[in-house]
HTML snippet that shows the backbone in 3Dmol.js (N, CA, C, O; Angstrom):
<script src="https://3Dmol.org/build/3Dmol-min.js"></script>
<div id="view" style="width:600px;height:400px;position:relative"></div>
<script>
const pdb = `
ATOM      1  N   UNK A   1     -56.958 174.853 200.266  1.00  0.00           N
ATOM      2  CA  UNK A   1     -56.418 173.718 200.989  1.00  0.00           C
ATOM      3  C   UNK A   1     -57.367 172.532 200.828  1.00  0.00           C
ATOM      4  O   UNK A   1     -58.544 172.580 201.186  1.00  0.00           O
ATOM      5  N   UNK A   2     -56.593 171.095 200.079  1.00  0.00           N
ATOM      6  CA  UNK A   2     -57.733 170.332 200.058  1.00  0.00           C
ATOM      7  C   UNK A   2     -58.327 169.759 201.924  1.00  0.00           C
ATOM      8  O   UNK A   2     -57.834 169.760 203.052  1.00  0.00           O
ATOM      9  N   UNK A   3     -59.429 169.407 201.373  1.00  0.00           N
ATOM     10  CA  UNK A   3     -60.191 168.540 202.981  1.00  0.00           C
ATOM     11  C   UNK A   3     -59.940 167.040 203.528  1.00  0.00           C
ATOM     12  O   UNK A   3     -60.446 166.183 202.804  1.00  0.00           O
ATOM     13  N   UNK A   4     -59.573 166.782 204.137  1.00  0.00           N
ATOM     14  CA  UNK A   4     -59.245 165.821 204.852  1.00  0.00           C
ATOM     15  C   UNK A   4     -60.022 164.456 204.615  1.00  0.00           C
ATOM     16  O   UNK A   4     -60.987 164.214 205.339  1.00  0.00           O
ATOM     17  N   UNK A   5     -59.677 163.638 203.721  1.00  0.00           N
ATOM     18  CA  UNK A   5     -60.388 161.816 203.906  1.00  0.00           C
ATOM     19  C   UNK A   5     -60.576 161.263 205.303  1.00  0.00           C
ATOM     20  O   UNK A   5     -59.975 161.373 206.372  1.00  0.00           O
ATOM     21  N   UNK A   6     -61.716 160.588 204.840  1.00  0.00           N
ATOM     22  CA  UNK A   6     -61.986 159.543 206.205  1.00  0.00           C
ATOM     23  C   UNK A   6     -61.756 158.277 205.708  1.00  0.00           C
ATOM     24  O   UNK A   6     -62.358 157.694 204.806  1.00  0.00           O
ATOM     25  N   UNK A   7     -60.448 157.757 206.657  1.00  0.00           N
ATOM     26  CA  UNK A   7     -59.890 156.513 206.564  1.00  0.00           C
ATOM     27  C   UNK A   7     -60.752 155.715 205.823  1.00  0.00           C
ATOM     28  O   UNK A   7     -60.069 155.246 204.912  1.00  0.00           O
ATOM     29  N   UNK A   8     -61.819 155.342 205.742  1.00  0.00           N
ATOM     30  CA  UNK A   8     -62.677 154.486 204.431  1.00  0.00           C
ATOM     31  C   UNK A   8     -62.448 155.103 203.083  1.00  0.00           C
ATOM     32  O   UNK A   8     -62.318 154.241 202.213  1.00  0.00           O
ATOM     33  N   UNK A   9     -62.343 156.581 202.563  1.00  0.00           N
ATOM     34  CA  UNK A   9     -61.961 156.638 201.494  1.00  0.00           C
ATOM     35  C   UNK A   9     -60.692 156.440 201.052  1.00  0.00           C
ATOM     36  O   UNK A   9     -60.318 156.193 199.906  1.00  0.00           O
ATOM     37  N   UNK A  10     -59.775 156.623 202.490  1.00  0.00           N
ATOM     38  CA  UNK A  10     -58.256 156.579 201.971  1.00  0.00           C
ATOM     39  C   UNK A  10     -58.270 155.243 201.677  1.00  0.00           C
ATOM     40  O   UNK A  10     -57.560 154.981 200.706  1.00  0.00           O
ATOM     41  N   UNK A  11     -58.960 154.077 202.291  1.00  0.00           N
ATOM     42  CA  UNK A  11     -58.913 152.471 202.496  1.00  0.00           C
ATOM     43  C   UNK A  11     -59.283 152.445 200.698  1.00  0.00           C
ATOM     44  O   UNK A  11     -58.501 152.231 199.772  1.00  0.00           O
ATOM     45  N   UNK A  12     -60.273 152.648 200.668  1.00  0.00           N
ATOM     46  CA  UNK A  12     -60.836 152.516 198.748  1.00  0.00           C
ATOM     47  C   UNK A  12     -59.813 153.076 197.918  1.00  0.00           C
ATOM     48  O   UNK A  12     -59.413 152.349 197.008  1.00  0.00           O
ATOM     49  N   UNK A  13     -59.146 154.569 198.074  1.00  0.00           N
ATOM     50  CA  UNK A  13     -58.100 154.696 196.773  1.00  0.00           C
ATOM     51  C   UNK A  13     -57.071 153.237 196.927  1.00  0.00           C
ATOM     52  O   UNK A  13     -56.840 152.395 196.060  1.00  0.00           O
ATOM     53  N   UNK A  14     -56.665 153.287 198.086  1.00  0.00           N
ATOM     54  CA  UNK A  14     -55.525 152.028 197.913  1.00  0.00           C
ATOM     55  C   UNK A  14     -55.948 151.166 197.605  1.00  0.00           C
ATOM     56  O   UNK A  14     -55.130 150.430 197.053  1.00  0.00           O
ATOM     57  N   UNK A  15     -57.125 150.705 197.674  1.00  0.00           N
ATOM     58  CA  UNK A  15     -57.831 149.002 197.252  1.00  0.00           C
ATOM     59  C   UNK A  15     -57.817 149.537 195.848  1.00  0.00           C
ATOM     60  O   UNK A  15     -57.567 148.571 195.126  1.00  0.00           O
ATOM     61  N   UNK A  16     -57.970 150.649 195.100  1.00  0.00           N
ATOM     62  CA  UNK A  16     -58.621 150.633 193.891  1.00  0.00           C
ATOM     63  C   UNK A  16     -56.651 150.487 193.083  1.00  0.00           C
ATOM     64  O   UNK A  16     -56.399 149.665 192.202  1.00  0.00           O
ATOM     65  N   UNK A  17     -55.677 151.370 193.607  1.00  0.00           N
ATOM     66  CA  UNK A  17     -54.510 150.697 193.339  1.00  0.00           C
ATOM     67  C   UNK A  17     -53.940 149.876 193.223  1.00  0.00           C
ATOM     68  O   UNK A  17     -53.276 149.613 192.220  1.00  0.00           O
ATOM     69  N   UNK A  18     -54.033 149.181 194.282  1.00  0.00           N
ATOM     70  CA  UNK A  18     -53.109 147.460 195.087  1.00  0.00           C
ATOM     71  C   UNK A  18     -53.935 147.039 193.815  1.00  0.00           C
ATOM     72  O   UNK A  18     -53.243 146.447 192.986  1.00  0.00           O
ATOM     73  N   UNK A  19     -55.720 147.268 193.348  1.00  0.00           N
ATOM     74  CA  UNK A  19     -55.980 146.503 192.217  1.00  0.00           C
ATOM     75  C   UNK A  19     -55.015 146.219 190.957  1.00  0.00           C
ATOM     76  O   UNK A  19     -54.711 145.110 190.517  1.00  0.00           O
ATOM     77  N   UNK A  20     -54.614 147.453 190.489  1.00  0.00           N
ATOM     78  CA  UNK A  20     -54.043 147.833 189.099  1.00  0.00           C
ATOM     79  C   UNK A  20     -52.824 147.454 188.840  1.00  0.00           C
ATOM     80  O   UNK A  20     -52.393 147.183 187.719  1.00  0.00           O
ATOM     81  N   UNK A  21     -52.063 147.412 190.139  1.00  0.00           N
ATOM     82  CA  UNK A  21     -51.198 146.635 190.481  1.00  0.00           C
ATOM     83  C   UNK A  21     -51.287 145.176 190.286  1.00  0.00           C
ATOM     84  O   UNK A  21     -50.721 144.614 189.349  1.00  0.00           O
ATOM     85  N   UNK A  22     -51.900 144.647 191.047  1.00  0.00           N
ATOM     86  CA  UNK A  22     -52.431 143.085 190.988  1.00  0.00           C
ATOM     87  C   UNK A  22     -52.528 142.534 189.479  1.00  0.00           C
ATOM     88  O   UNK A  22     -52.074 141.492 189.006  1.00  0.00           O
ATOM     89  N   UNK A  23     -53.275 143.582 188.868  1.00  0.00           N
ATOM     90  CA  UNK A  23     -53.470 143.126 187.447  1.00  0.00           C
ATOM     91  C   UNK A  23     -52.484 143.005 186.630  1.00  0.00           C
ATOM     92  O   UNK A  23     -52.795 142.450 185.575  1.00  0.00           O
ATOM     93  N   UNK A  24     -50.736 143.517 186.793  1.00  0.00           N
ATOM     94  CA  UNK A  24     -49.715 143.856 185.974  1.00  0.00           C
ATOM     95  C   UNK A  24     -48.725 142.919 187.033  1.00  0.00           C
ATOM     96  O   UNK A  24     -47.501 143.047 187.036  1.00  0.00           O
ATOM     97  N   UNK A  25     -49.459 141.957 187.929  1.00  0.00           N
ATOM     98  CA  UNK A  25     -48.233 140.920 188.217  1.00  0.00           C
ATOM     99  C   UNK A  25     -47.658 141.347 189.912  1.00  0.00           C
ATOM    100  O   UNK A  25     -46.857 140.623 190.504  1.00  0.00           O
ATOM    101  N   UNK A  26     -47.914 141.925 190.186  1.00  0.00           N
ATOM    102  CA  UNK A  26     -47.622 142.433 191.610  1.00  0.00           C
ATOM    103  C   UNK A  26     -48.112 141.730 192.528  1.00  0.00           C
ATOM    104  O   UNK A  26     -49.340 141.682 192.452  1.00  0.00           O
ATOM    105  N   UNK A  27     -47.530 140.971 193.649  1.00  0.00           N
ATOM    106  CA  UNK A  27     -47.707 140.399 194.855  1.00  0.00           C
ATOM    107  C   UNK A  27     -47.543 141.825 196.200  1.00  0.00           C
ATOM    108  O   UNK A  27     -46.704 142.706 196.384  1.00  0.00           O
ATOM    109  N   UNK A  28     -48.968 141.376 196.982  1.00  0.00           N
ATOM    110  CA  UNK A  28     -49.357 142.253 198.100  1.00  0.00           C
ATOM    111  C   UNK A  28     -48.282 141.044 199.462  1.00  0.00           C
ATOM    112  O   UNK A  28     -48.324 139.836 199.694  1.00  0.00           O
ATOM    113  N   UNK A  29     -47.772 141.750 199.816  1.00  0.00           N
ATOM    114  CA  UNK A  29     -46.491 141.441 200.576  1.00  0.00           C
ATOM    115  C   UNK A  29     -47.100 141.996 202.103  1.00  0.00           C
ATOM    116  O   UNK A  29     -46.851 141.322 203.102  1.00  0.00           O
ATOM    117  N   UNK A  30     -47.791 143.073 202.200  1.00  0.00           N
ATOM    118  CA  UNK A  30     -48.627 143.479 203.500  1.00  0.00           C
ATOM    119  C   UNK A  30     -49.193 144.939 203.185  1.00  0.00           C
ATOM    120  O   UNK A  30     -48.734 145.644 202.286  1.00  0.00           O
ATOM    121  N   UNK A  31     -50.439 145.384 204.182  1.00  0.00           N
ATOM    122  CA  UNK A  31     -51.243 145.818 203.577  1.00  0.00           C
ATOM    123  C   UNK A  31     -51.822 146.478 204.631  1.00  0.00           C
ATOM    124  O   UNK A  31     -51.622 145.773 205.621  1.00  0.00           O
ATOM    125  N   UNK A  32     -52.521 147.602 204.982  1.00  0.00           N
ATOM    126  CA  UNK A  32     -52.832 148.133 206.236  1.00  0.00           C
ATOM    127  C   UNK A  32     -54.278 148.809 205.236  1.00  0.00           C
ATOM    128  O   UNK A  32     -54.827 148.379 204.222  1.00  0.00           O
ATOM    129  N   UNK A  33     -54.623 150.525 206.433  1.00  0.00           N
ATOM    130  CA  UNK A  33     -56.016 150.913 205.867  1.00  0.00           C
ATOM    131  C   UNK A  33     -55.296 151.797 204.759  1.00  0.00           C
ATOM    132  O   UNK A  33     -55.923 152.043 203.728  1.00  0.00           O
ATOM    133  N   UNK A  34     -53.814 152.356 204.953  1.00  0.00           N
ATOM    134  CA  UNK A  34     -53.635 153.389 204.232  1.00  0.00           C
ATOM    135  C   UNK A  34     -52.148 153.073 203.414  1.00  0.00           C
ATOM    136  O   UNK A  34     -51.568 153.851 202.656  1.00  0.00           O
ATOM    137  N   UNK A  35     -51.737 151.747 203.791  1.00  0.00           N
ATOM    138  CA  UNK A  35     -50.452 151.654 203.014  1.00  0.00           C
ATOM    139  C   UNK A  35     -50.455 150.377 202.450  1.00  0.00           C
ATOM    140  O   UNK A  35     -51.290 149.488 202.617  1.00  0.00           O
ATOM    141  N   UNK A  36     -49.321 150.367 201.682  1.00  0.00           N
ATOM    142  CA  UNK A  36     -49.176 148.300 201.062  1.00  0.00           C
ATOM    143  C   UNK A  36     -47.730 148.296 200.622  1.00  0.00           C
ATOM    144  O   UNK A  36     -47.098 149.294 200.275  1.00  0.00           O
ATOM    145  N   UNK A  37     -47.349 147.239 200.669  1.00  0.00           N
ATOM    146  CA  UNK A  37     -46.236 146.553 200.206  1.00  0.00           C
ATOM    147  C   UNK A  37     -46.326 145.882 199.220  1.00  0.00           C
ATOM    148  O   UNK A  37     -47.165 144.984 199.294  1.00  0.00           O
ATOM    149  N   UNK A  38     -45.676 145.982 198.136  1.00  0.00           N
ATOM    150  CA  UNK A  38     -46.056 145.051 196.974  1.00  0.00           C
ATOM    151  C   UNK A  38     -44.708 144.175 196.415  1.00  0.00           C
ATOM    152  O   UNK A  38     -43.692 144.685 196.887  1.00  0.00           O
ATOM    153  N   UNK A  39     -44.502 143.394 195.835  1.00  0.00           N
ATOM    154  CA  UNK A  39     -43.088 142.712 195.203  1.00  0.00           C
ATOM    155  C   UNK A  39     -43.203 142.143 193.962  1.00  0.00           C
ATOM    156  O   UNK A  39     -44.069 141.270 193.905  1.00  0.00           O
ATOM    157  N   UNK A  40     -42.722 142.320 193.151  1.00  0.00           N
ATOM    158  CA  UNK A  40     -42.405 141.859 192.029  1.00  0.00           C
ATOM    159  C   UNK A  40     -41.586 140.655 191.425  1.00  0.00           C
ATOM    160  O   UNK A  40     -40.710 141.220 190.771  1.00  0.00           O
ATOM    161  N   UNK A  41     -41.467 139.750 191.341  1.00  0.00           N
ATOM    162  CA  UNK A  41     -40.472 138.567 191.255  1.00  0.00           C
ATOM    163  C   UNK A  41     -39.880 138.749 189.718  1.00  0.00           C
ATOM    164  O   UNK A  41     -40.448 138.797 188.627  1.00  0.00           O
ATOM    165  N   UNK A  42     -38.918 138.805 189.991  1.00  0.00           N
ATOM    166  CA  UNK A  42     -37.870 138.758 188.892  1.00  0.00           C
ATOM    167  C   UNK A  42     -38.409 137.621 187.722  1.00  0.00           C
ATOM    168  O   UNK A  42     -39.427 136.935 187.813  1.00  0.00           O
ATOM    169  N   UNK A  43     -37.596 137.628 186.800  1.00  0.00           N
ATOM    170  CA  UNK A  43     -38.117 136.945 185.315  1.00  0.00           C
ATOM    171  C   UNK A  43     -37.080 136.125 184.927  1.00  0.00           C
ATOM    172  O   UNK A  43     -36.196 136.814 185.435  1.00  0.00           O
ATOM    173  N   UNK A  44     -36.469 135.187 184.424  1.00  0.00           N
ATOM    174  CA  UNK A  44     -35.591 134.962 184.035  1.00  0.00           C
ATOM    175  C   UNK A  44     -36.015 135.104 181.895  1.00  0.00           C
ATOM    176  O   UNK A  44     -37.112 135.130 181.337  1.00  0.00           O
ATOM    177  N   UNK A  45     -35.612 135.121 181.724  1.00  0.00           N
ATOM    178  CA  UNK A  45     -35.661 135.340 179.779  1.00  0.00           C
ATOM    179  C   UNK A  45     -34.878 134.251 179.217  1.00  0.00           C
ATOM    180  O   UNK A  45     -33.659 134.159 179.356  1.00  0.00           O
ATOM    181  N   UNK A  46     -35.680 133.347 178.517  1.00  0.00           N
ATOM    182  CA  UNK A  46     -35.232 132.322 177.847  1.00  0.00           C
ATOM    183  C   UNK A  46     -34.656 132.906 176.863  1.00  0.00           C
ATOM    184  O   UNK A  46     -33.469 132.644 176.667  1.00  0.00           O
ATOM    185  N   UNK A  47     -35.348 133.848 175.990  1.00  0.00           N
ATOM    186  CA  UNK A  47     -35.033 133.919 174.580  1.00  0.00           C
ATOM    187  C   UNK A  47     -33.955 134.868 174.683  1.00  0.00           C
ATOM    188  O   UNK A  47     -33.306 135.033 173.650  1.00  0.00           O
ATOM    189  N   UNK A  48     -33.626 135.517 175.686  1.00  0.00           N
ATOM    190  CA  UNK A  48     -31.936 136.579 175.947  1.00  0.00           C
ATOM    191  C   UNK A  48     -30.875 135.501 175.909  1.00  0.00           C
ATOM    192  O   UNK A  48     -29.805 135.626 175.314  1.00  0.00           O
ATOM    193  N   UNK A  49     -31.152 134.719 176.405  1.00  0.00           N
ATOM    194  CA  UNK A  49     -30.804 133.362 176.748  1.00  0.00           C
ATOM    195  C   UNK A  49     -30.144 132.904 176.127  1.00  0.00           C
ATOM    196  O   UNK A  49     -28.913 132.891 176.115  1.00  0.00           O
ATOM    197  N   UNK A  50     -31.242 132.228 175.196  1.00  0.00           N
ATOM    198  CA  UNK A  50     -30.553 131.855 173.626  1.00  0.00           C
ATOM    199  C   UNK A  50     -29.610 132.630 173.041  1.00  0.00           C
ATOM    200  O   UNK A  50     -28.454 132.460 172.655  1.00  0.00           O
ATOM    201  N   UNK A  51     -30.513 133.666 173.076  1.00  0.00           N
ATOM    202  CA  UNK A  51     -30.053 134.795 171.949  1.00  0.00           C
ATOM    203  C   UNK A  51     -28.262 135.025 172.073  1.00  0.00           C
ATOM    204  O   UNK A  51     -27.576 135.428 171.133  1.00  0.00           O
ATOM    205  N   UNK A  52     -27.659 134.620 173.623  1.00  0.00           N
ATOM    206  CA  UNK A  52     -26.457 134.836 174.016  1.00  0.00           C
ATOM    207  C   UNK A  52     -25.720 133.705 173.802  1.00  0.00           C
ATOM    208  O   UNK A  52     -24.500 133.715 173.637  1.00  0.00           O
ATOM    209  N   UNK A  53     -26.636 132.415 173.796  1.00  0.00           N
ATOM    210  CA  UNK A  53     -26.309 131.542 173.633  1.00  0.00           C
ATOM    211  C   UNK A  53     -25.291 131.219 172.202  1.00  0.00           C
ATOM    212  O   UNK A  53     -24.183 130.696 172.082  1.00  0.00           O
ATOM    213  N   UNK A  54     -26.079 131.695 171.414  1.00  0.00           N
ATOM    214  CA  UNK A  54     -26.002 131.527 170.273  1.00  0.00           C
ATOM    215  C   UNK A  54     -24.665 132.681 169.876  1.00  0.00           C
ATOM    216  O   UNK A  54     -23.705 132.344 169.184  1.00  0.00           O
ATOM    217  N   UNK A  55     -24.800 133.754 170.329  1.00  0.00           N
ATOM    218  CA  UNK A  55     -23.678 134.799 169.683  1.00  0.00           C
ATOM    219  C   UNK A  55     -22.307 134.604 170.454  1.00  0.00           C
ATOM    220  O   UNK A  55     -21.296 134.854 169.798  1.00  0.00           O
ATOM    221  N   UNK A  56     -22.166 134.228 171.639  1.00  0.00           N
ATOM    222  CA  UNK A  56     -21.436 133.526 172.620  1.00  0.00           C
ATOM    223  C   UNK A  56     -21.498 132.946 173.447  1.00  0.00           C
ATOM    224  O   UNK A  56     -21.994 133.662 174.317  1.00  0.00           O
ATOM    225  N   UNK A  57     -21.244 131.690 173.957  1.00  0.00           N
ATOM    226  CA  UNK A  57     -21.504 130.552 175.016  1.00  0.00           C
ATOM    227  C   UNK A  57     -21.068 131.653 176.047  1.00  0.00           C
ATOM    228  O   UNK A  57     -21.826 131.550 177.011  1.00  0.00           O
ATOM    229  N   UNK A  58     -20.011 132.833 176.281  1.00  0.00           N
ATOM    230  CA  UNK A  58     -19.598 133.245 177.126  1.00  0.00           C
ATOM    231  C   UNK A  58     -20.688 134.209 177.955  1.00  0.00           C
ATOM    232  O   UNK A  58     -20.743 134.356 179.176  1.00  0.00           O
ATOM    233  N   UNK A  59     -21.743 134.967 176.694  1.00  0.00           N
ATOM    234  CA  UNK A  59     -22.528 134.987 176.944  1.00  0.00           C
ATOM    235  C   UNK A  59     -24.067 135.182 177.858  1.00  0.00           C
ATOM    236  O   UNK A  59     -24.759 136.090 178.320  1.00  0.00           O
ATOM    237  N   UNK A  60     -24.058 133.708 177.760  1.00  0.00           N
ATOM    238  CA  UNK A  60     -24.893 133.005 178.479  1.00  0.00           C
ATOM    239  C   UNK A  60     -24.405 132.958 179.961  1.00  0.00           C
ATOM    240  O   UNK A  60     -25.176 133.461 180.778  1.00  0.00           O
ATOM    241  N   UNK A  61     -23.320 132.465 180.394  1.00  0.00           N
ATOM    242  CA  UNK A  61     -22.806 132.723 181.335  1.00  0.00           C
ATOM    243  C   UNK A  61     -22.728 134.153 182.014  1.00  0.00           C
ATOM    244  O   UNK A  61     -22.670 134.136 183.243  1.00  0.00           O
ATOM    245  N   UNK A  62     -22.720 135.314 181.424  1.00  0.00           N
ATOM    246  CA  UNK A  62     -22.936 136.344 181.575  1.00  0.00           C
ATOM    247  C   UNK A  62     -24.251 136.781 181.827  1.00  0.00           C
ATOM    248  O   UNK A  62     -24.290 137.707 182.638  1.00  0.00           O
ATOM    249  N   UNK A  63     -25.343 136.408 181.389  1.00  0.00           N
ATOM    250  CA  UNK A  63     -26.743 136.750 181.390  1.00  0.00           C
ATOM    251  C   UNK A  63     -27.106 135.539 182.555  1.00  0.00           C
ATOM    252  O   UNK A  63     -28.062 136.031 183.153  1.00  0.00           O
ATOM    253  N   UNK A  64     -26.896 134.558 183.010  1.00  0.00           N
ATOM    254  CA  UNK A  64     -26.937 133.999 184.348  1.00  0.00           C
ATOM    255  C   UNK A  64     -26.468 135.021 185.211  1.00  0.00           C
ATOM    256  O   UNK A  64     -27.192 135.744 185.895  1.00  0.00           O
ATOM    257  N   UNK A  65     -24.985 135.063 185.145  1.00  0.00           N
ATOM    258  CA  UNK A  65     -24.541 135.479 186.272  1.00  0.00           C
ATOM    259  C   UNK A  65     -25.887 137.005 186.670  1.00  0.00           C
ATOM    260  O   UNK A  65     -26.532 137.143 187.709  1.00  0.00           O
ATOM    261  N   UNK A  66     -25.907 137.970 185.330  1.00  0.00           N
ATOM    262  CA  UNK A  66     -26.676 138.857 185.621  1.00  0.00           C
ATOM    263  C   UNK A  66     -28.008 139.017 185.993  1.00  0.00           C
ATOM    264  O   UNK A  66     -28.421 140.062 186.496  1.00  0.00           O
ATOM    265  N   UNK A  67     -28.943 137.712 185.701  1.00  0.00           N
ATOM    266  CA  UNK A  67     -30.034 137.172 186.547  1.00  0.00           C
ATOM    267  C   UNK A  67     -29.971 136.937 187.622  1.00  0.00           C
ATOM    268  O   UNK A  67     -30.958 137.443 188.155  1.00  0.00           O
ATOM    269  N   UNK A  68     -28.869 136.027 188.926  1.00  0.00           N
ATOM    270  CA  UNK A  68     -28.927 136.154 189.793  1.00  0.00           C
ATOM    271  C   UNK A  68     -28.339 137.031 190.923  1.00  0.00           C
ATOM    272  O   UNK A  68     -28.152 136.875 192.130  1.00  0.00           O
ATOM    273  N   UNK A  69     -28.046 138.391 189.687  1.00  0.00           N
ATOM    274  CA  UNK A  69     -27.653 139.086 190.896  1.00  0.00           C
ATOM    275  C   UNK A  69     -28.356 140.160 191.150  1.00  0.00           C
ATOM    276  O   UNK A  69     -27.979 141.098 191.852  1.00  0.00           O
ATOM    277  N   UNK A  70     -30.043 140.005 190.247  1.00  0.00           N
ATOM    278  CA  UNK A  70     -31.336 140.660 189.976  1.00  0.00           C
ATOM    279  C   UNK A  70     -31.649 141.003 191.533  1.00  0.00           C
ATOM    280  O   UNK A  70     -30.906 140.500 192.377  1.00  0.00           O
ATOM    281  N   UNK A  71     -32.626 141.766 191.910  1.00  0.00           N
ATOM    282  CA  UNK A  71     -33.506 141.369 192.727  1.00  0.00           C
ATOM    283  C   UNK A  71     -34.866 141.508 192.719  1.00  0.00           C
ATOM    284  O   UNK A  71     -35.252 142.332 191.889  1.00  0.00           O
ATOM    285  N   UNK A  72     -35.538 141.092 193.225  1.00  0.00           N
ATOM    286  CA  UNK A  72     -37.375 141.471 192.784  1.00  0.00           C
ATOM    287  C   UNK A  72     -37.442 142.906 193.242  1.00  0.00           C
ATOM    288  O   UNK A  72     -36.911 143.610 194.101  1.00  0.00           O
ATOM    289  N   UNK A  73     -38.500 143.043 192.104  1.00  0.00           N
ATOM    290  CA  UNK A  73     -38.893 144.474 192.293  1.00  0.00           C
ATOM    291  C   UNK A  73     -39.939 144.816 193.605  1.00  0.00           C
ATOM    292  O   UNK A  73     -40.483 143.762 193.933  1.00  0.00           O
ATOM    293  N   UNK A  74     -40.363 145.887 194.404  1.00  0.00           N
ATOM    294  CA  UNK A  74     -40.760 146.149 195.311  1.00  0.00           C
ATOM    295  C   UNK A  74     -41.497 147.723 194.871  1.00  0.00           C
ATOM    296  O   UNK A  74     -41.125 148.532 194.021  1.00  0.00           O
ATOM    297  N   UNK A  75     -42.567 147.769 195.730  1.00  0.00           N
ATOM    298  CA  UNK A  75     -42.873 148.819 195.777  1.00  0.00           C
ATOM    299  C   UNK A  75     -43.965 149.229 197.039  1.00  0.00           C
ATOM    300  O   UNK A  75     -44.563 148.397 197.722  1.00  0.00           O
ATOM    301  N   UNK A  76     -44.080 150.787 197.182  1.00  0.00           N
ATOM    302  CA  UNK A  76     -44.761 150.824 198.852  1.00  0.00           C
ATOM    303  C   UNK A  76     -45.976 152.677 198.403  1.00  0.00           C
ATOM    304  O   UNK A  76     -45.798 153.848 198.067  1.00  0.00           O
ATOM    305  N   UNK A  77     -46.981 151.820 198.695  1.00  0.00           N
ATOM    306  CA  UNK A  77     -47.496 153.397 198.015  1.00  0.00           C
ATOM    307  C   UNK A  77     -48.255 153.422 199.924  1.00  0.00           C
ATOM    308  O   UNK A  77     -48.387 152.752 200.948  1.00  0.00           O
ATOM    309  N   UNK A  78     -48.553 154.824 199.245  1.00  0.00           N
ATOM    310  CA  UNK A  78     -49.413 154.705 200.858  1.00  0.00           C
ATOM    311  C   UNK A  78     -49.980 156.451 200.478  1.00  0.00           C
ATOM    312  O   UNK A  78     -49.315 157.353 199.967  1.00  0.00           O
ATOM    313  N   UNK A  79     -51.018 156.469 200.813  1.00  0.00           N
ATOM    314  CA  UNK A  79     -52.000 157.499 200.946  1.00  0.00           C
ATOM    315  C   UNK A  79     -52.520 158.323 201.783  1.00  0.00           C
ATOM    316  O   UNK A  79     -53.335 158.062 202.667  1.00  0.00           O
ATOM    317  N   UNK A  80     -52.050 159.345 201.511  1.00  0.00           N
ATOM    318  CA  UNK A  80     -51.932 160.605 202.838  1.00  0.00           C
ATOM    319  C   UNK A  80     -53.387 160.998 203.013  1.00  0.00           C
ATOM    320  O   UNK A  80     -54.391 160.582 202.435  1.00  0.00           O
ATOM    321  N   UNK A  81     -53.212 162.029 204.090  1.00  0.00           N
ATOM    322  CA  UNK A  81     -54.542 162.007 204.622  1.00  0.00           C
ATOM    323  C   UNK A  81     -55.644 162.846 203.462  1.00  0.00           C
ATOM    324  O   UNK A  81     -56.752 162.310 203.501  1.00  0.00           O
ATOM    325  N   UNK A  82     -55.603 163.609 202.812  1.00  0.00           N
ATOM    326  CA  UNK A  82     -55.884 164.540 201.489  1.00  0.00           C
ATOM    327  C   UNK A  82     -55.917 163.599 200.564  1.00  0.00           C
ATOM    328  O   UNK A  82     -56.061 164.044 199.425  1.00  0.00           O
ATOM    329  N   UNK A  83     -55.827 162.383 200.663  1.00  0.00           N
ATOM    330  CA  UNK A  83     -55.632 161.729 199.471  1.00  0.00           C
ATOM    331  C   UNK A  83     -54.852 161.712 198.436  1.00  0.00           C
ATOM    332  O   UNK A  83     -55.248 161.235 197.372  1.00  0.00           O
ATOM    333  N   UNK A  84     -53.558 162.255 198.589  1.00  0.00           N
ATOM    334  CA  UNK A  84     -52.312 162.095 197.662  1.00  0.00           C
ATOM    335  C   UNK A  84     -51.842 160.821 197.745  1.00  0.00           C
ATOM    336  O   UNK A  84     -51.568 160.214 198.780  1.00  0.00           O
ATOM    337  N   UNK A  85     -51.765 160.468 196.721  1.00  0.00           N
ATOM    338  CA  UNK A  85     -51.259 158.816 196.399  1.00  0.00           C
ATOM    339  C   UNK A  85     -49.578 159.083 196.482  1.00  0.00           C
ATOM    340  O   UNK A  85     -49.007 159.981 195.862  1.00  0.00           O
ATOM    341  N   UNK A  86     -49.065 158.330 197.178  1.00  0.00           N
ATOM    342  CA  UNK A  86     -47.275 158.402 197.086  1.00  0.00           C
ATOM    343  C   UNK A  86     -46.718 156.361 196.505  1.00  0.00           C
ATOM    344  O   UNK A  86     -46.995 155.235 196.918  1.00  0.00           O
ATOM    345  N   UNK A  87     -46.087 156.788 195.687  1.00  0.00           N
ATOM    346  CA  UNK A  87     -45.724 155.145 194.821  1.00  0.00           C
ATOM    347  C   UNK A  87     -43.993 155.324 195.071  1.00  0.00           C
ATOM    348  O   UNK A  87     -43.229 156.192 194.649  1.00  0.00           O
ATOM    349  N   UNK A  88     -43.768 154.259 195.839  1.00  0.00           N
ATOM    350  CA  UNK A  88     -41.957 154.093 196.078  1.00  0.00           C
ATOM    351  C   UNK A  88     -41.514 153.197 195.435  1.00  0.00           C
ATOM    352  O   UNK A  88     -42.169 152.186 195.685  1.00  0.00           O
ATOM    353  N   UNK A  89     -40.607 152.975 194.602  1.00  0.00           N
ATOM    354  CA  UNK A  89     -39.933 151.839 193.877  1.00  0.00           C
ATOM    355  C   UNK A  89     -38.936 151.465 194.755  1.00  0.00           C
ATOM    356  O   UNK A  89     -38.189 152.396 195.052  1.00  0.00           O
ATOM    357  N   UNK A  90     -38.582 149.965 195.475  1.00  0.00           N
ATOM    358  CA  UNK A  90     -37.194 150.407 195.597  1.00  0.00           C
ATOM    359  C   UNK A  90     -36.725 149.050 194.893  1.00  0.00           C
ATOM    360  O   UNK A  90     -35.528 148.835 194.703  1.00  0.00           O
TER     361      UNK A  90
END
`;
const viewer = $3Dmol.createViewer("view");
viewer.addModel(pdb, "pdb");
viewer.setStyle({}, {cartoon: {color: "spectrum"}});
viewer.zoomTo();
viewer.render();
</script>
């Protein structure tokens, strides 16, 4: 049976995450000793864009419509007491 963390180590795995995260574009949305919220903001793509543009004006209109009906990405990890890392997409 693993042994039980003390809230300062559980606090460090998540800081050392929320990092790796941070580095690949992720916004900290809220943040405690053992959990975080993170969000992702959607992209829009010029060059799909074009690319639709160009093969059909109809298209383009299509790849709008399907951009705004995107939503940002999200995610919620949080770290149990053993130190198992849990990562939620939603």
């Amino acid at each position: 049976m693993a042994e039980e963390l003390s809230i300062n180590d559980r606090k460090e795995i998540l800081t050392q995450q929320v990092a790796r995260y941070v580095r690949q574009g992720w916004i900290v949305e809220s943040e405690t000793d053992t959990t975080a919220n993170l969000s992702k903001k959607k992209k829009f793509s010029f060059w799909w864009a074009f690319i639709w543009f160009l093969l059909l004006f109809v298209g383009l209109i299509v790849y709008i419509f399907y951009y705004l009906a995107k939503d940002d990405e999200t995610m919620y990890i949080s770290i149990g007491q053993t130190g198992d890392i849990t990562h939620t997409k939603g």
